[in-house]
Backbone as JSON, one array per atom type, in Angstrom:
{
  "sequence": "XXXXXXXXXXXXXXXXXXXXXXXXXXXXXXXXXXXXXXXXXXXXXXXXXXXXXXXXXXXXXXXXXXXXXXXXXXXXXXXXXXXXXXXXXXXXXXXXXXXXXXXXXXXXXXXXXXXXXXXXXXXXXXXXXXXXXXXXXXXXXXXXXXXXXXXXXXXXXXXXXXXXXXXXXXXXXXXXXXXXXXXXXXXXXXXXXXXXXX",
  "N": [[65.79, 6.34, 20.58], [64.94, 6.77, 24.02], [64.44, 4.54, 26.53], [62.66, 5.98, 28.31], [61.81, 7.48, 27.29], [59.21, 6.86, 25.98], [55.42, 6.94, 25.17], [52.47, 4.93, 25.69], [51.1, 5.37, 23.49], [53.19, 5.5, 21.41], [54.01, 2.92, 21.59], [52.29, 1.65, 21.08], [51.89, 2.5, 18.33], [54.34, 2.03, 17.08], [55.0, -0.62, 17.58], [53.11, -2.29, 18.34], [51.54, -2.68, 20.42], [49.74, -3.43, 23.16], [47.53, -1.94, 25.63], [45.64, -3.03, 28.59], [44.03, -3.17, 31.71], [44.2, -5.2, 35.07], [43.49, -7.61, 37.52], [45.79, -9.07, 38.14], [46.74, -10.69, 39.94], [44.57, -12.08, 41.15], [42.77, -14.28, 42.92], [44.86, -15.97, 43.19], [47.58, -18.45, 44.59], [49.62, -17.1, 46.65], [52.99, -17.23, 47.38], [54.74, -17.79, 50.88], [56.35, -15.99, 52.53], [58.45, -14.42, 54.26], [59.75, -11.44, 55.66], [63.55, -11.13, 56.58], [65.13, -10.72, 59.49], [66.98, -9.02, 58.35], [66.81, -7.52, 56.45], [64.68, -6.44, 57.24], [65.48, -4.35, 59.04], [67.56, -3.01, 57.39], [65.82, -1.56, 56.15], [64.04, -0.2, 58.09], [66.18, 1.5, 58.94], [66.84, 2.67, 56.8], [63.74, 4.31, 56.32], [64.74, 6.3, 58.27], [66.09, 7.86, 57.01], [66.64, 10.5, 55.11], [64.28, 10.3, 52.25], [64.31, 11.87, 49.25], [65.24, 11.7, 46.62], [64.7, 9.79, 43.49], [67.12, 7.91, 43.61], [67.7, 7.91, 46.15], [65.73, 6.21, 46.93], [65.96, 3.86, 45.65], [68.58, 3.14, 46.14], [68.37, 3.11, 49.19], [65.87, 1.61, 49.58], [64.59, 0.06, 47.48], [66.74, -1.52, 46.5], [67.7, -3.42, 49.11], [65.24, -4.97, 48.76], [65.73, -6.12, 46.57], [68.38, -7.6, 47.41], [67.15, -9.02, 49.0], [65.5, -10.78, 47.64], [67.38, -12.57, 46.01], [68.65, -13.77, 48.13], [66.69, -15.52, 48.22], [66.7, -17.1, 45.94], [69.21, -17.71, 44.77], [69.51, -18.91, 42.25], [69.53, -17.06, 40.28], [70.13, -14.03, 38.44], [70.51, -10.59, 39.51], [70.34, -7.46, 37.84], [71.54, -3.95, 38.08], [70.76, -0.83, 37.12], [72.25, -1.75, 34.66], [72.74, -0.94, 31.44], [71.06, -1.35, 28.68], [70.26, -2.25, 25.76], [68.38, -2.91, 22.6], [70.23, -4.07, 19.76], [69.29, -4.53, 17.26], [67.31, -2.48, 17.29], [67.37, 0.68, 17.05], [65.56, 2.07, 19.02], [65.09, 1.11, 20.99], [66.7, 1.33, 24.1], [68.86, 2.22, 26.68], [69.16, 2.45, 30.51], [67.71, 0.12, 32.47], [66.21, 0.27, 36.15], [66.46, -1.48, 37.88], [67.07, -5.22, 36.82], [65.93, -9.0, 35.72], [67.29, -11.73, 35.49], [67.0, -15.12, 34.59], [69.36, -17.11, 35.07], [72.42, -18.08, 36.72], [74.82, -15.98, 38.44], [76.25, -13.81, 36.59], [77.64, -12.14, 34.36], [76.89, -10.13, 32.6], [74.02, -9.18, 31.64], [71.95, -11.84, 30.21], [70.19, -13.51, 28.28], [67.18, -16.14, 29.91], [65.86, -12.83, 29.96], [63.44, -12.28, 32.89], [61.95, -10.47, 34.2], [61.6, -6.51, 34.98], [62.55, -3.18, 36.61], [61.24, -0.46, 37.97], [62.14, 2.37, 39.43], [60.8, 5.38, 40.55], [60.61, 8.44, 41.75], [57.8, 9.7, 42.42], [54.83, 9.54, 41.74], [53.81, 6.15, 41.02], [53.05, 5.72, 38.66], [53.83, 7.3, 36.77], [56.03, 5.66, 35.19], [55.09, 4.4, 33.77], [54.92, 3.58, 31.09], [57.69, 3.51, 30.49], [58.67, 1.35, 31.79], [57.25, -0.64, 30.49], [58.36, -0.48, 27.89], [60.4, -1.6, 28.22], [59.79, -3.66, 29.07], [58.96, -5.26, 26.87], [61.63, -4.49, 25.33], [62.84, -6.53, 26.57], [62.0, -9.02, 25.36], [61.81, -9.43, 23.01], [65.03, -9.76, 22.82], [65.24, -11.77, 24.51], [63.8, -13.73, 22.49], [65.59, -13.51, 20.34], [67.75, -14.38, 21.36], [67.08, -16.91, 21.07], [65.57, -17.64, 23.27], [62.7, -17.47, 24.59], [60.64, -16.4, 26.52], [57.23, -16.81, 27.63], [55.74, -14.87, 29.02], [56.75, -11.23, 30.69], [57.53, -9.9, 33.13], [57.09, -7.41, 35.23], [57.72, -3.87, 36.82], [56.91, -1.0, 38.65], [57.55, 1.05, 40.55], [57.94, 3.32, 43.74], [59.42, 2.9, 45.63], [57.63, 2.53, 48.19], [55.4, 2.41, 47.01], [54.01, -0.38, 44.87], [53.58, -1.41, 41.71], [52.47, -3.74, 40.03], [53.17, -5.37, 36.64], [52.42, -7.18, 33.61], [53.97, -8.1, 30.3], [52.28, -9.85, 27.72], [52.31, -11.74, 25.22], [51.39, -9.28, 23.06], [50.75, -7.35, 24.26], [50.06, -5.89, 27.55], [49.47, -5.85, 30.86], [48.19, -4.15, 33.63], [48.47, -3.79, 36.78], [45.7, -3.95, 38.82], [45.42, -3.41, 41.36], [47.3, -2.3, 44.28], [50.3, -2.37, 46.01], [52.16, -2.4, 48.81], [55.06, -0.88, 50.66], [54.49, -1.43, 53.91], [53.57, -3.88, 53.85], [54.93, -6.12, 53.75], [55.22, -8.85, 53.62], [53.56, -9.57, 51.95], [54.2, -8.58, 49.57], [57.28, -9.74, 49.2], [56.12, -11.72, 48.75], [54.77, -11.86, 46.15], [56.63, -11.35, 44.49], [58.66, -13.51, 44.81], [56.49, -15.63, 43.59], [56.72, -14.43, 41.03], [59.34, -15.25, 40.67], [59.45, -18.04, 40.34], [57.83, -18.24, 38.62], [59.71, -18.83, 36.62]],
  "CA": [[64.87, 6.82, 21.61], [65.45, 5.89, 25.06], [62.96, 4.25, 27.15], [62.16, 6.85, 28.98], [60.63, 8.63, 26.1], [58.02, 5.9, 25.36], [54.64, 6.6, 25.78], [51.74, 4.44, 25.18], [50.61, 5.99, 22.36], [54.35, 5.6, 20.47], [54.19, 1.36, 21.93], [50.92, 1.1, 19.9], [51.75, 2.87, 16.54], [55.46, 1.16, 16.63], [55.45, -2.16, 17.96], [51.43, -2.86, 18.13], [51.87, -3.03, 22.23], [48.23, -2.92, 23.44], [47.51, -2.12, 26.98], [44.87, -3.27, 29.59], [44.1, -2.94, 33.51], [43.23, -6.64, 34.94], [43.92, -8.09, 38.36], [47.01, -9.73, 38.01], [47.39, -12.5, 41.01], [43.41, -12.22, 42.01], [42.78, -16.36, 42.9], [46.3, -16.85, 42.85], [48.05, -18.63, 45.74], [51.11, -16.71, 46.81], [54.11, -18.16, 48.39], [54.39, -17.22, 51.95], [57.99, -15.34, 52.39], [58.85, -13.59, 55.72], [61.08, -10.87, 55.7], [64.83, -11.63, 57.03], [65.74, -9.52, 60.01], [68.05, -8.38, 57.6], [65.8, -6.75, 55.68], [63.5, -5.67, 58.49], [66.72, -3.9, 59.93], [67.46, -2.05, 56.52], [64.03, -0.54, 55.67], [64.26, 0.74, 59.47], [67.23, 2.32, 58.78], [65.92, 3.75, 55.51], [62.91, 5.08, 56.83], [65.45, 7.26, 59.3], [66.73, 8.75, 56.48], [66.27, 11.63, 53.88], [64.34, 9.65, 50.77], [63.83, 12.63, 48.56], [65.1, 11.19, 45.75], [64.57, 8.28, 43.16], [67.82, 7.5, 43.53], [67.77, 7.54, 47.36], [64.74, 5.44, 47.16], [66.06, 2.67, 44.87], [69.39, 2.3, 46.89], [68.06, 2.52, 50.53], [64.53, 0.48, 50.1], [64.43, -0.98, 46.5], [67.66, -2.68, 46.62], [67.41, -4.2, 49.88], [64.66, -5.87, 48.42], [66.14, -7.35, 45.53], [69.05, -8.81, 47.73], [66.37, -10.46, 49.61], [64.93, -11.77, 46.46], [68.6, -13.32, 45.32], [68.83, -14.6, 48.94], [65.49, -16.52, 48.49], [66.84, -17.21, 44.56], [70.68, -17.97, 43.91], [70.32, -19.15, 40.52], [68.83, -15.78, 39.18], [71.05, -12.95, 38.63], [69.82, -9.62, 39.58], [71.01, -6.11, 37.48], [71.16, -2.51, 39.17], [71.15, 0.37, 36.25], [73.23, -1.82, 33.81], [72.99, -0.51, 30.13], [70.16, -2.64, 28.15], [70.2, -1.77, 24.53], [68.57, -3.89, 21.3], [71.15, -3.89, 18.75], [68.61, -4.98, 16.01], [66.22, -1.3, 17.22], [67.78, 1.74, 18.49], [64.63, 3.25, 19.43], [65.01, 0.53, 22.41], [68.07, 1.71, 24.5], [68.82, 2.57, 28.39], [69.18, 1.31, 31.59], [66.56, -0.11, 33.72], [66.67, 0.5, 37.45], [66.29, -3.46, 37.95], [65.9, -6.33, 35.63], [66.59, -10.51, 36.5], [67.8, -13.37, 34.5], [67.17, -16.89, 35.21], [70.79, -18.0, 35.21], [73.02, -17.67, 37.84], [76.45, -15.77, 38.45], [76.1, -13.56, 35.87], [78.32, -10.29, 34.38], [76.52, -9.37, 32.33], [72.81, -9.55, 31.54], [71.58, -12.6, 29.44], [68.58, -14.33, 28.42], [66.1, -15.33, 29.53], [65.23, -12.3, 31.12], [62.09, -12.45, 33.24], [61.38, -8.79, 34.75], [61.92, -5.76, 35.16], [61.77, -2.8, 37.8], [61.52, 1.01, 37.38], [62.15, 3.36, 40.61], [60.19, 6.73, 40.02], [60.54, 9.22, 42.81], [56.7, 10.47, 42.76], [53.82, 8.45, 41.21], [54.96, 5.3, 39.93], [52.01, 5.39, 37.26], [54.49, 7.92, 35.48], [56.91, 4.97, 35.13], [53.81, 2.94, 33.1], [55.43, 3.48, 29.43], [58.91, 3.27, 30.03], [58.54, -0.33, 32.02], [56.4, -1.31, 29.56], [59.37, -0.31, 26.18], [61.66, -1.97, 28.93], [59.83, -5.2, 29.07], [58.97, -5.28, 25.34], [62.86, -4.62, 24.94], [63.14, -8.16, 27.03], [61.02, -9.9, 25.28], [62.43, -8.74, 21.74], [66.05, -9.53, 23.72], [65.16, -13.44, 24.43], [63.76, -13.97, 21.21], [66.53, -12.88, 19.48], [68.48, -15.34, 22.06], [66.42, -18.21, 21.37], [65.01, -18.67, 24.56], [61.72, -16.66, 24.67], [60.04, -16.32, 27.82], [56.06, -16.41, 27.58], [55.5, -13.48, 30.41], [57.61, -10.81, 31.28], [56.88, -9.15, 34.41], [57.77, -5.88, 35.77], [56.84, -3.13, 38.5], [57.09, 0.67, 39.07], [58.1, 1.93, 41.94], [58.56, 5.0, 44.1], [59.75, 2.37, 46.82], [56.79, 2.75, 49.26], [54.05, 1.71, 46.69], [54.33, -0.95, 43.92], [52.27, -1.55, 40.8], [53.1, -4.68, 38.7], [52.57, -4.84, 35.28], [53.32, -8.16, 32.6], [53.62, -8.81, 29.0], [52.23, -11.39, 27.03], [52.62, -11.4, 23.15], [52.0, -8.31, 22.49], [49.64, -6.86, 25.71], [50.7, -5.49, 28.91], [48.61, -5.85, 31.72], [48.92, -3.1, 34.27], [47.79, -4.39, 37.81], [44.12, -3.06, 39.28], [45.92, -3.88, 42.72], [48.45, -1.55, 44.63], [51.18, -3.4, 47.25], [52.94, -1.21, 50.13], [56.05, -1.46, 51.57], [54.36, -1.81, 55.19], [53.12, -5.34, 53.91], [56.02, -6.56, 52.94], [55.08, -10.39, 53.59], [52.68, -9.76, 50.58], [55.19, -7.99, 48.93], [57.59, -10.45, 49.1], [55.27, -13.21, 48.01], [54.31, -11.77, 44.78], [57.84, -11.09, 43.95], [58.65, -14.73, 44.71], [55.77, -15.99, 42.87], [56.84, -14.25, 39.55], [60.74, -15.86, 40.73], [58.39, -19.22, 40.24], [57.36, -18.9, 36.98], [60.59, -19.17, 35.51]],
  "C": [[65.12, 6.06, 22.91], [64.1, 5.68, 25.83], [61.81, 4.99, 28.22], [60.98, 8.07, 28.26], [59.4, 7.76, 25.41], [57.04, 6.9, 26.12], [53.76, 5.85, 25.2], [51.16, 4.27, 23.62], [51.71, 5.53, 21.07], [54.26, 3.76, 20.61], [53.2, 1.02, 20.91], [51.28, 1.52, 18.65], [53.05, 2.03, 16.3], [55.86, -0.14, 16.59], [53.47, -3.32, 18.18], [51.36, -3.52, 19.54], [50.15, -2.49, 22.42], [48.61, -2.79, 25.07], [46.47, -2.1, 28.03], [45.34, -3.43, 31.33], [43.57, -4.51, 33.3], [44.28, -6.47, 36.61], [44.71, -9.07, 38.56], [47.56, -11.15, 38.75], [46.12, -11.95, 42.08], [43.49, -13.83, 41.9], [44.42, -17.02, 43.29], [47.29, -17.15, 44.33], [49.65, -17.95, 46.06], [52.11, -17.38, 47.49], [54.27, -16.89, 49.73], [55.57, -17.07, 52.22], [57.64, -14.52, 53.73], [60.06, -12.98, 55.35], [61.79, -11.34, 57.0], [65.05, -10.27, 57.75], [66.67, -8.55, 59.22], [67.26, -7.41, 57.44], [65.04, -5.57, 56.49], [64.47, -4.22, 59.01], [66.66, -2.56, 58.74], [66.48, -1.05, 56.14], [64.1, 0.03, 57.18], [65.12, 1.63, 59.29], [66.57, 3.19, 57.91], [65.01, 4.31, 55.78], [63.64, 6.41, 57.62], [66.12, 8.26, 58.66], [65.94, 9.47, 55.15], [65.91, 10.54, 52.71], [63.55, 10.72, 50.22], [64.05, 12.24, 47.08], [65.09, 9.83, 44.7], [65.95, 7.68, 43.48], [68.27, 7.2, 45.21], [67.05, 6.53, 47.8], [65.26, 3.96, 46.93], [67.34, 2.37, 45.57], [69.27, 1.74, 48.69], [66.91, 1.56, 50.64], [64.82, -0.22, 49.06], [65.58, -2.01, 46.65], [68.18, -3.39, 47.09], [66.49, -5.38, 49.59], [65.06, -6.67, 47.72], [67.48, -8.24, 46.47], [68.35, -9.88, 48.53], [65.84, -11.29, 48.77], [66.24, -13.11, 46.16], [68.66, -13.98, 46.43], [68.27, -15.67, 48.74], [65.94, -17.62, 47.05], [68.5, -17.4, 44.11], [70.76, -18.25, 42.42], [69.43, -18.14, 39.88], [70.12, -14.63, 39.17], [70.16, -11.42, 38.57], [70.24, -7.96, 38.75], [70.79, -4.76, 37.88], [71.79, -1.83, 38.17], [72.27, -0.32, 35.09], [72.61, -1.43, 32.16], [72.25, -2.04, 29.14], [69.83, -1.96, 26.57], [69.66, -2.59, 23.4], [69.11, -3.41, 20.5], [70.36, -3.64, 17.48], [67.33, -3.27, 16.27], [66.75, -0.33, 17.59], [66.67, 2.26, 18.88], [64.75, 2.39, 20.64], [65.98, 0.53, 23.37], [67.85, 2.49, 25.78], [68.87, 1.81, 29.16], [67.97, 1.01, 32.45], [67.22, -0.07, 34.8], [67.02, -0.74, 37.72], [65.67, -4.41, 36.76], [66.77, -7.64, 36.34], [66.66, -10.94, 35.53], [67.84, -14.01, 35.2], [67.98, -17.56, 35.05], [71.24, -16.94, 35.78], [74.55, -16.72, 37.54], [76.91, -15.18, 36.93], [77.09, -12.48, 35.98], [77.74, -9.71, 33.7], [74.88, -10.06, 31.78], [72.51, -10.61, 30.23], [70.47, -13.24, 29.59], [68.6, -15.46, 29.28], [65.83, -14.28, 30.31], [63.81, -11.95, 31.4], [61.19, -11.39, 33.92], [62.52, -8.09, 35.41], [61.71, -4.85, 36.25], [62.24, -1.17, 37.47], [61.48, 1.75, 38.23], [61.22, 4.92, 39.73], [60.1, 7.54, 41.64], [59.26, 9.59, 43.34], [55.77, 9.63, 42.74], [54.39, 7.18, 40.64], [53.82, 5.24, 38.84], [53.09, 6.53, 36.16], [55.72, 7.11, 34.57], [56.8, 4.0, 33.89], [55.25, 2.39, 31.56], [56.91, 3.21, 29.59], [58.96, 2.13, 30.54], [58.2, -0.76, 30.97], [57.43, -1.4, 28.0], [60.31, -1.03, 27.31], [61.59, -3.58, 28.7], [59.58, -5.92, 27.6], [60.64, -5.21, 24.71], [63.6, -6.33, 25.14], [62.84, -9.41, 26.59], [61.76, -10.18, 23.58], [64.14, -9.5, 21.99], [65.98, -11.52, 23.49], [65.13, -14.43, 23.5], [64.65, -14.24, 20.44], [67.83, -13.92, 19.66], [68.03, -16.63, 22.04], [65.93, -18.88, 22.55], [63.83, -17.91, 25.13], [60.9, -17.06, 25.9], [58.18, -15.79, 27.32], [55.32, -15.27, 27.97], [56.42, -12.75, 30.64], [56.78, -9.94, 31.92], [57.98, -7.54, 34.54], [56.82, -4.84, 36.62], [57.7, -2.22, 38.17], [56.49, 1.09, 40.35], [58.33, 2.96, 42.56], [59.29, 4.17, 45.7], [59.02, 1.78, 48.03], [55.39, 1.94, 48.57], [54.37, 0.96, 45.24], [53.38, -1.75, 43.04], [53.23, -2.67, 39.94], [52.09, -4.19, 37.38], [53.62, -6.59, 34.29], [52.81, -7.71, 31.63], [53.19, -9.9, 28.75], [51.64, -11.18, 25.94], [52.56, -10.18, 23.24], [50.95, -7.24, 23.55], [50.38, -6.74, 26.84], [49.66, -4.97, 29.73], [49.24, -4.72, 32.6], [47.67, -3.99, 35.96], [46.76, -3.24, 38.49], [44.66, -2.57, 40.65], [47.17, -3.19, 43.26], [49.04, -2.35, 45.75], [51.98, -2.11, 47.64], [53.67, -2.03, 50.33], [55.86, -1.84, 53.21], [53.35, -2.93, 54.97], [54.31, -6.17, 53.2], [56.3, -7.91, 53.09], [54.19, -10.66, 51.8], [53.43, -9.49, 49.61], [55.96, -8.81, 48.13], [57.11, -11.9, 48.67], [55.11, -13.21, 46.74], [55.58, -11.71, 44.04], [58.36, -12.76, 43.9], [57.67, -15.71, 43.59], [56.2, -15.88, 41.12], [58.33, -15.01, 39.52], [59.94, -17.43, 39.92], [58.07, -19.79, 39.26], [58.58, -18.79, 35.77], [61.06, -20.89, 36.36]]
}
């Protein structure tokens, strides 16, 4: 089954994945990140152009972002659509749009990895279940690697509006709290923040 075919309903009867709403980084001090003319420059551009689809979305806005993340982050490695499979489940198999590892200079994806990221062209709430079998794949993934990560984070995307969402044991929070791309100091903070907790 590929992760795209999760839904909620299949996370709970197969893997005993519960899932709650909660406010995710209410109280919580963010780190204070300024976008890099760079950046500023690109998303201008991108705005100028046709984003009809996910795949226009995730290379003109989303993946500007993540090189600003790796700027802020050298020793993480970042992945764009690479092929994420557990050996030990096939029902867990596909690529995520974005996922990170906390070691550097990477070819190919290795533990631990610490989140994920799911482009969706429309709503990103249609994104919920397959993030969610994505980060449960990561988590399953580390384990397996001996180096288990307490939290795994992750976010669905349509580019413009972005909903986090973590694991922890066996729960996946879905954030109360929506973030825009025309705050993209906040943006960038929370994304930093989760860089943080590895």
């Amino acid at each position: 089954m590929a992760y795209s075919d999760f839904t909620f309903a299949k996370l709970q009867l197969r893997y005993g994945i519960e899932q709650e709403d909660a406010y995710m980084f209410e109280g919580v001090s963010l780190p204070t990140v300024s976008a890099s003319q760079k950046l500023l420059e690109d998303i201008q551009e991108a705005k100028e152009t046709p984003l009809m689809t996910e795949k226009a979305k995730s290379e003109a806005i989303i993946a500007p972002i993540m090189r600003e993340l790796k700027r802020h982050n050298p020793h993480i490695t970042i992945f764009s659509g690479y092929t994420f499979n557990i050996e030990t489940d096939k029902e867990l198999n596909g690529a995520p749009d974005f996922l990170i590892s906390a070691k550097s200079k990477l070819v190919e994806p290795k533990s631990p990895i610490f989140c994920l990221f799911e482009s969706k062209n429309k709503a990103p709430e249609e994104g919920f279940a397959q993030c969610a079998s994505e980060m449960y794949a990561a988590q399953l993934f580390n384990e397996q690697m001996n180096e288990p990560v307490h939290v795994i984070y992750g976010a669905v995307t349509n580019a413009f509006e972005w909903i986090f969402m973590k694991l922890e044991n066996k729960t996946i929070y879905i954030d109360k709290d929506r973030y825009f791309l025309n705050d993209l100091p906040t943006l960038l903070g929370i994304l930093q923040y989760i860089v943080n907790q590895k």
